[in-house]
Every structure is written in C-alpha cells, then in structure tokens.
N, C-alpha and C positions, 0 to 999 in steps of 0.2 A: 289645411286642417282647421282653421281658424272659424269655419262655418259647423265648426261640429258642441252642439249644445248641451250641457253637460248639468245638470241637478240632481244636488249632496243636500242630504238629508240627516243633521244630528242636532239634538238640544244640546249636544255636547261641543261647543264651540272651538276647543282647543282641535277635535278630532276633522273636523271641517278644515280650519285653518289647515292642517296639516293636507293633507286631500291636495287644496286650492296650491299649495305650495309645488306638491309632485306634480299637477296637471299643468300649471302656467310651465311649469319646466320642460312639460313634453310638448307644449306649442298650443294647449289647447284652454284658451284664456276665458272662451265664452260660458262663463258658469255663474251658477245662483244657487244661494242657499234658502235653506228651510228648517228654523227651528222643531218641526215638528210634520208626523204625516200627515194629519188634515191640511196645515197651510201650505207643504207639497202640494196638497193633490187639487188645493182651490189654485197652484200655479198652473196646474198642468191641464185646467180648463181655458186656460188664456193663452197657455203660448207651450209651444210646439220644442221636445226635446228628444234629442237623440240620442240619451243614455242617462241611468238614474244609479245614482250607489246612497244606499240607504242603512242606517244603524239599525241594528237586528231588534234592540231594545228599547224603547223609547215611553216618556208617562200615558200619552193618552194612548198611541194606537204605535201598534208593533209595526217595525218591517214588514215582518211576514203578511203581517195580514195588508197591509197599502198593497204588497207585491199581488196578493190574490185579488185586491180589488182592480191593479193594474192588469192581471191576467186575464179579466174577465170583463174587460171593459173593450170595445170595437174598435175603438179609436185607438189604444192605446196601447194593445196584449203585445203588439211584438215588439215595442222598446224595450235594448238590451237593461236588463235588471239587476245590480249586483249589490249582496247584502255584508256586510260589517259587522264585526265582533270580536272581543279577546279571547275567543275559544270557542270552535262550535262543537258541540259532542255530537254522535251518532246520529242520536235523535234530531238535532237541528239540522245537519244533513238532511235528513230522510223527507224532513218536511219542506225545508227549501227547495228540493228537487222534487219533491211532488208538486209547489207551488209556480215550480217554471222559472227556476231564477237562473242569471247567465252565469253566475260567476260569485262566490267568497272572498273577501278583503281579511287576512286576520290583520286586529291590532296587536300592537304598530304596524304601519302598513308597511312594504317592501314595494320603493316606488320602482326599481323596475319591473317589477311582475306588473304591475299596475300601469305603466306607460306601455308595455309590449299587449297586455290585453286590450285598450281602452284604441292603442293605434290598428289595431288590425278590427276592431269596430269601425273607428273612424274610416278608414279607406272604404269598409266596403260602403258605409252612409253617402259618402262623396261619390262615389264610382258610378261614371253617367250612363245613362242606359241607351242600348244602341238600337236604333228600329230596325236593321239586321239579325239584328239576334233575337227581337220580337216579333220582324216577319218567321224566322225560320221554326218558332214554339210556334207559332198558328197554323205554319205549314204541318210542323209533327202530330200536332192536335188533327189536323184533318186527315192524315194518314192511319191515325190511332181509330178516328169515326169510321173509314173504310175497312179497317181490320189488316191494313197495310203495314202489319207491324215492322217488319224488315227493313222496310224509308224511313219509319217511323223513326226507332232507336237507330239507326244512323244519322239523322238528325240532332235527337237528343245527345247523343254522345259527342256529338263536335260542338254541341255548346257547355257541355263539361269542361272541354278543355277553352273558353272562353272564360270562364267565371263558374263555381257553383251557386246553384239553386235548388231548393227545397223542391217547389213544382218538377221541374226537370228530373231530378233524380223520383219523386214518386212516380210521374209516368213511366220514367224504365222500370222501378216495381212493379208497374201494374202489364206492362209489355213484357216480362219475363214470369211472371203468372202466366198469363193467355196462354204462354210459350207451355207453361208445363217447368219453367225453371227454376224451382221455390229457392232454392239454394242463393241464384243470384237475385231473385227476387226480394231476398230478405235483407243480403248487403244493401242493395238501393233505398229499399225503404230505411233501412238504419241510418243513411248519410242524410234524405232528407229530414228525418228526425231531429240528428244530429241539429244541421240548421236553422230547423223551427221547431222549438222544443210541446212545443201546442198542435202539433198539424195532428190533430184527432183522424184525420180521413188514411194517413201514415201510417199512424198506430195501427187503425183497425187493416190494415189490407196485410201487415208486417202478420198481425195476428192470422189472420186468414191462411198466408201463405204457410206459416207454422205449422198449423192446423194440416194442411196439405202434408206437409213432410212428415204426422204424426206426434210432433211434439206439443203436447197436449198443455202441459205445462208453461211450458213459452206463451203458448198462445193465448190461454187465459190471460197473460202478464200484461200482454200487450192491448189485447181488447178491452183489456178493464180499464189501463192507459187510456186509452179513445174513450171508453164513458166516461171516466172523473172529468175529463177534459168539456166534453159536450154538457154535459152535468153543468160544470161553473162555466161556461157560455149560455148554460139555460137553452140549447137546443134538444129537447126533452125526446121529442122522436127519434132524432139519430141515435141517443142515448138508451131510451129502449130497445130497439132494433140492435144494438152492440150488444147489451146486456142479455138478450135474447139467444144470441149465437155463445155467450158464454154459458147458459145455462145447457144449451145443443151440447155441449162438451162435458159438462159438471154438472149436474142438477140438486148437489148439495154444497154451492159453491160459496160460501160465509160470504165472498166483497160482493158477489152477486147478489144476495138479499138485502147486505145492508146497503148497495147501490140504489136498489130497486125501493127501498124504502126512503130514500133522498130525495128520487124520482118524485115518489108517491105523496110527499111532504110537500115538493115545489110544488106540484099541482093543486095543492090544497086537498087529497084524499088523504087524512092525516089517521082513517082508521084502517087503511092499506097497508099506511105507511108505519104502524105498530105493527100490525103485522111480519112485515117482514124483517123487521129488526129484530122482533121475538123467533123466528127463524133462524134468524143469523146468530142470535146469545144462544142461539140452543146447539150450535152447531160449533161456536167457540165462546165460551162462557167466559173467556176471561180477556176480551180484547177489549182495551178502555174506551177506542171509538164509538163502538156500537152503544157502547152506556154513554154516554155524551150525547150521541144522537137520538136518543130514546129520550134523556134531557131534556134535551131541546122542543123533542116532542111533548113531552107535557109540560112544557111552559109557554106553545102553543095553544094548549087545550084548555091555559088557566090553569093548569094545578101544580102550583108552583112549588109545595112540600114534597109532592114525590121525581120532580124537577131537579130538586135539588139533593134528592138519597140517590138518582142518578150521575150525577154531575159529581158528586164526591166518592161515589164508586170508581167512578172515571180514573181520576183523581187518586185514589187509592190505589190502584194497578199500574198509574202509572204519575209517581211524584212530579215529572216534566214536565206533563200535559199541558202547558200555560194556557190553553184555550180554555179548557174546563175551571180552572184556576179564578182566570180573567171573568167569567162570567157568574160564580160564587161570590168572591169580590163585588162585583155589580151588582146583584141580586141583595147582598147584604146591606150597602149601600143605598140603596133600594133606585140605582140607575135604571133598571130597565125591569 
C-alpha cells in the first residue's frame, strides 16, 4: 500500500493534520498537503496521485469547484475524489454528486469509515493487470464486432468474476440491448456507472434501454446524465446528439433547453444560447440555475447590470447557491 499517493487539501491545518494521522495509521504514508486549491492543482500538474480528499470550503476556490475542474480535465477525471465538511445539507449532496465526487468525509472524521474507503481504493490502484484478462476483452470485443453475442457475454461474464470493470459490464449492457434484454440491460449499465461515475457512453445506452422498456422518465434522467457529462468534457457533439434523443422523448423538456443553451454558449452562439434559456424560464420560471446561466450570459455580452439582476435572482430562489453568490462577490469586487 505504501505506493498509493494520497493529496489533502485544507487551509485548515489542524483538519489536514488529523487526515495525515488516520492515513499513516492505515499504512498509507505517501501524502502531501495543500494549503489551498489552486496550489493543489499546480501539484497535480507535476506529480501523479491516486486519491484527493478536499475541504468543501475553502477562500479562494471551493472543493466543489477543483473537483469539477478535476472532472473535466483528461488527465485527471477518474482520480478517486472525496470532499470534506461539518455538515453537508441536501443541497451540497445534490451538487457533489452531480460533480462526480467519490465519497463525503464529515468533520470530525470517523477514521474507520475512512481507512475501510481509502483501502479498497488503494487495492484496486495496486491490482496488476493481467494480459489474460486483456487478451480475453479483445477477444469479447471481436465477438461483439461479429454479432457473436453468445461468445461474446460468456467471455465478459468470466471476467466479472476476475475483477470488476466499468468497460466490461457496459458491453454486457450493450450485448443484452442487442438481445432485446432491457431489464438486464439496465442492471449492467447501473454497475459500470457505479464504477465510473463519468462514463457518459453508460449513461446514455442505461437511457436508451429505459427508453425501450417505456420508462420515459428514467430515461430522460439518465440521458441528461451523459450530456452534463459530455457538456464539461467539452465533447459538444455527443452532447447534442444525447440532448436530441431527449428532446425525441419530451419536446418541452426545461434541462433540455437549458442544456442546449450551455451547448450554445460553449460554441460561442450566445444568441442561440439566450434563447434557449428563455425557453427553459418559461417552462420553469422559478429554477435558480437557469437565472445564473442567463447571467453568465450577459456578462458574456458585456452587460453586466442585467448580469447581475440575473445572478441575484438566482440567488434569491435559492439562498445556497454559492456559485451565484461567489460571483456577485466578484463582480463587486470588481475581479472579474
């Protein structure tokens, strides 16, 4: 365990200390701190880690948001991510697990929840890969290209009982599709999920097969899953193309337009991208994202008065929004 590399993240020094005291205890000694997330994230351009636990809170730049810049970085999005706090409410929930985080630390921490999480990371980081197990994925893969499904998932399923894996378990969703099996189709897709909380191609096939069995609802949930994902990967086509097949299902679907106006924002079509945002507040008028992201849009466009009667509507609907918060502060400030 001793090769497993570990970066703690708090200006809060007594909180760290404590951290470095559970981890050295659970054998895992190789760790470095970071008064803050920018000086994190200039570590994590130099040297290579294999697990981050990060305070939720912090002066210049939040967890949350390191974690989203870690989710959307190539190098970087599938190191396990866990964030820290004395309390997370609903809301901090909702956002952490939209952001792809692995795991919640409360303060005081409870170091065996913390040693029992951090060692079943650690094993699987250590756990050497065997070109057996990689010849038999290329073998199932070309059984998958012939339409051989039957070789195919008898394959995949004996490497189940080898180790799980994300890829592995999506191709038996996507081999129990083919079949017509959505039912088992959807379990697969759930445990590679499970695994990789980012596998956007997951998402969208979980949705699909939903879609198949009629649940209409579900499916939306999931597809829209696979665009925020593609979305902060900046892969803009798969993201259309998902958002497309949610609109085939909903055509007055509120995360659908104000998706497609994110969309339309990255690309630099920012009068698209008004558009569909005014679509989307007409369709739920009182959801504080869409005023945030309307925001943002006119602080885009330069006009930063009605920027900011957005950003405090936001704000208004919904007191927690620190993002909208964060950026009033700034503005008044006159940071950015």
């Amino acid at each position: 365990m001793n090769n497993f590399k570990v970066l703690l993240i708090d200006h809060d020094h007594s909180a760290t200390d404590s951290l470095e005291q559970i981890l050295n205890a659970a054998d895992h000694p190789d760790i470095q701190s970071a008064d803050s997330a920018n000086d994190a994230w200039l570590l994590m351009r130099i040297r290579e880690f294999d697990c981050i636990v990060s305070a939720w809170d912090m002066p210049d730049m939040s967890g949350l948001a390191l974690l989203r810049i870690v989710r959307n970085d190539d190098r970087s999005h599938k190191i396990p991510f866990f964030l820290t706090d004395s309390a997370f409410t609903q809301l901090k929930v909702l956002q952490a697990g939209q952001a792809g985080v692995t795991g919640l630390f409360v303060k005081p921490f409870n170091a065996k929840m913390i040693k029992e999480k951090l060692d079943t990371i650690s094993e699987s980081v250590n756990e050497p890969i065997f070109s057996e197990e990689e010849d038999a994925y290329a073998e199932g893969m070309r059984f998958i290209e012939e339409n051989d499904y039957e070789n195919a998932l008898k394959l995949f399923s004996k490497l189940t009982e080898k180790g799980e894996s994300a890829e592995v378990y999506y191709n038996i969703g996507y081999i129990k599709t083919a079949q017509g099996q959505y039912e088992e189709a959807v379990e697969a897709f759930q445990k590679a999920t499970h695994l990789d909380r980012l596998f956007a191609k997951a998402y969208e096939a979980m949705g699909r097969a939903y879609k198949y069995l009629g649940k209409n609802e579900k499916a939306q949930e999931f597809l829209q899953k696979a665009a925020d994902i593609f979305i902060g990967k900046e892969k803009m086509q798969d993201a259309e193309e998902v958002l497309n097949q949610i609109l085939a299902i909903s055509p007055d679907s509120v995360n659908v337009f104000n998706s497609l106006g994110v969309l339309s924002r990255k690309k630099g079509d920012l009068k698209t991208a008004l558009s569909f945002y005014q679509k989307a507040l007409k369709v739920h008028p009182n959801e504080p994202h869409i005023y945030y992201n309307i925001g943002r849009l006119h602080f885009d466009l330069k006009q930063p008065e009605k920027a900011k009667s957005f950003f405090e509507n936001a704000l208004k609907l919904d007191p927690g929004f620190d993002d909208a918060r964060d950026v009033l502060s700034a503005m008044e400030l006159g940071t950015m």
